[in-house]
N, C-alpha and C positions, 0 to 999 in steps of 0.2 A: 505707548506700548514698548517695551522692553525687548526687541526681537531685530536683529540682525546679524548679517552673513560674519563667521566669521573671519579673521583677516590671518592667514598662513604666508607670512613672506619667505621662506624657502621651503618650505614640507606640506604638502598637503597630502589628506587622505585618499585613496581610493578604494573603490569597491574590491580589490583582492589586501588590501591594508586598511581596514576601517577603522583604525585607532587614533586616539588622541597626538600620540606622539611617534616620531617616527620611528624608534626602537624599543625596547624596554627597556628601563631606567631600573637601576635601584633603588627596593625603597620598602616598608614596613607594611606589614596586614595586621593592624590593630583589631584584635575576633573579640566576638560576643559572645561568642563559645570559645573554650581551649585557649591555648598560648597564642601570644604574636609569631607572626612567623616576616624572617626577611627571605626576599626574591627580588628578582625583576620582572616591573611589574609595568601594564598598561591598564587604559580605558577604552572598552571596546566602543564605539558610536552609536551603534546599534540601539542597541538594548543599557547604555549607560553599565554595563557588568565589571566586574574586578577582574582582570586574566593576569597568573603568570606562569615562569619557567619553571619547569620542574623534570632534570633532566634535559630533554631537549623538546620536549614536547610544553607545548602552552595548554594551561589548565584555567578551568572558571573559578572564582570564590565562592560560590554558596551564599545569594545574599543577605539570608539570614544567620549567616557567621560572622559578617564582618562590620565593625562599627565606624571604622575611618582608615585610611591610608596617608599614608607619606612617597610620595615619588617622586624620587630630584628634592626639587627647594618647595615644590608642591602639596598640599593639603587636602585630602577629599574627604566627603561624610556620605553616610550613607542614607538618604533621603529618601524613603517610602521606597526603597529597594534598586533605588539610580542613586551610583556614583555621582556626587559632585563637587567641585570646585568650591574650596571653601573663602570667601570673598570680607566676612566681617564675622564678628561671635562675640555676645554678653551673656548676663546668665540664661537669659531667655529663650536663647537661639541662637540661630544661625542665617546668615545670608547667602546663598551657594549660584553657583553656576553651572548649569548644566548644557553641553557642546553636544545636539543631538546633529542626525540627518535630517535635511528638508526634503522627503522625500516624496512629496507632491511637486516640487523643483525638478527633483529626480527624475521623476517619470513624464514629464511634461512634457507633451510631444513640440513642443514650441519653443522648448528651451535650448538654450546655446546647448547644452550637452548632449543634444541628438535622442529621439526616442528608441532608434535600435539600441543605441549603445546604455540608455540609458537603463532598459532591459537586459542588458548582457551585467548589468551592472547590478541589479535589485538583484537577479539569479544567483549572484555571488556573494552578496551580503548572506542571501539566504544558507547557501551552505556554509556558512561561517555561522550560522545559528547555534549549531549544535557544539560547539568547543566546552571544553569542559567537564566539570561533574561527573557525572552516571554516564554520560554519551561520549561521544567519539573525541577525543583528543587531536588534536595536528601538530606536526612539528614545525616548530618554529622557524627553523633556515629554508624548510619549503616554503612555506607562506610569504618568506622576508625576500626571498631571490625570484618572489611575481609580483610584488607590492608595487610598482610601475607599470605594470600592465595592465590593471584595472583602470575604469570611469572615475573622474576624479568627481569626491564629492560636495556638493553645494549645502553648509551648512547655518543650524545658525546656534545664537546663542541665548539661552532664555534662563533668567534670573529667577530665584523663586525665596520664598521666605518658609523658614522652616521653625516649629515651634511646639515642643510634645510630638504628638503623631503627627502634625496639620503639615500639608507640604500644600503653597499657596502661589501660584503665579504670581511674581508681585507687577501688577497692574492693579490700577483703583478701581478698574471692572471686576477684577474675581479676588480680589480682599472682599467687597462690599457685599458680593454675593456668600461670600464664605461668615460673616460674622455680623453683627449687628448692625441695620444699615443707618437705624440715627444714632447709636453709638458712634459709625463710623464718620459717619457728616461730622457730628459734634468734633470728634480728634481732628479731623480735616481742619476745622475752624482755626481751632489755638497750633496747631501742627502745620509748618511751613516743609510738604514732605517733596525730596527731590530724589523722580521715582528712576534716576540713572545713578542713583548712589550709595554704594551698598553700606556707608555710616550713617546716611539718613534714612534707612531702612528698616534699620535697629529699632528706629522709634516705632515701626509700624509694628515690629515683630515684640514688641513691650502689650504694644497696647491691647495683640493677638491674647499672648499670651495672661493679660491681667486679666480680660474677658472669662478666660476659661479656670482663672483662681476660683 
């Protein structure tokens, strides 16, 4: 299985900063509607959402405006309505990565991170729900000058295969339940798949996607 914490060596997120990165970066909103537009821009952890600057306030994308991003040197697509990390791409697809919260970690009364705090800490994700859109907006240098004060979060990283609409865990548990299970034996057979790689991945997200030719 494809699932581990993962590894921030000088920034990590907290519950009053639940972002990918620890500022907003410059960087392109490829829309599905309308023109591109440039900002700075993040990945909220949350909810996988697009935010950026606009004025001084942070604003949400609308996920069904938006098809992909550029931020920094970075790639994202927009995956059944979660930003992800784009990792390999042929014509058939994509391989992406998406950097959620473990928020059964979170909450865990047993975990290094305390259950008080780790409460004080789900609260604050929660009011960071509403950014964006139609709802409440926040500004930016508020939220940036408490970004240390929050529960730091314990994340992880989970891989998925993307192909037409199909957004697929890639594990050989939820491929096999998603598509043909002696279709998928059979490609198992002559397919040497190495499931921490998102080039040998490609092959899985072929074979998704010729099923559905």
């Amino acid at each position: 299985m494809i699932m581990a914490v993962a590894a921030w060596a000088q920034y990590q997120p907290t519950s009053t900063w639940p972002y990918v990165y620890s500022d907003f970066l410059e960087g392109t909103i490829h829309k599905s509607i309308g023109v591109d537009k440039t900002a700075p821009l993040n990945i909220h952890l949350l909810h996988g959402s697009l935010h950026f600057i606009e004025g001084e306030l942070i604003k949400e994308v609308a996920s069904g405006e938006v098809f992909s991003a550029q931020i920094g040197n970075d790639f994202y697509i927009n995956a059944g309505g979660r930003m992800m990390k784009l990792l390999a791409k042929n014509d058939n697809g994509y391989v992406a990565q998406a950097t959620e919260i473990d928020i059964v970690k979170l909450n865990s009364s047993d975990a290094a991170y305390g259950s008080s705090a780790a409460t004080v800490g789900t609260m604050s994700l929660s009011s960071l729900e509403g950014i964006g859109g139609s709802r409440s907006n926040m500004n930016h240098m508020d939220i940036k000058s408490n970004k240390d004060n929050g529960q730091v979060l314990p994340l992880l990283d989970k891989i998925y295969l993307v192909t037409g609409s199909q957004v697929i865990y890639a594990t050989r548990k939820d491929v096999a339940e998603s598509v043909d299970p002696a279709a998928f034996k059979a490609f198992l057979k002559q397919n040497k798949v190495k499931w921490n790689d998102p080039q040998s991945l490609l092959t899985v997200v072929d074979f998704i996607a010729n099923l559905n030719k």
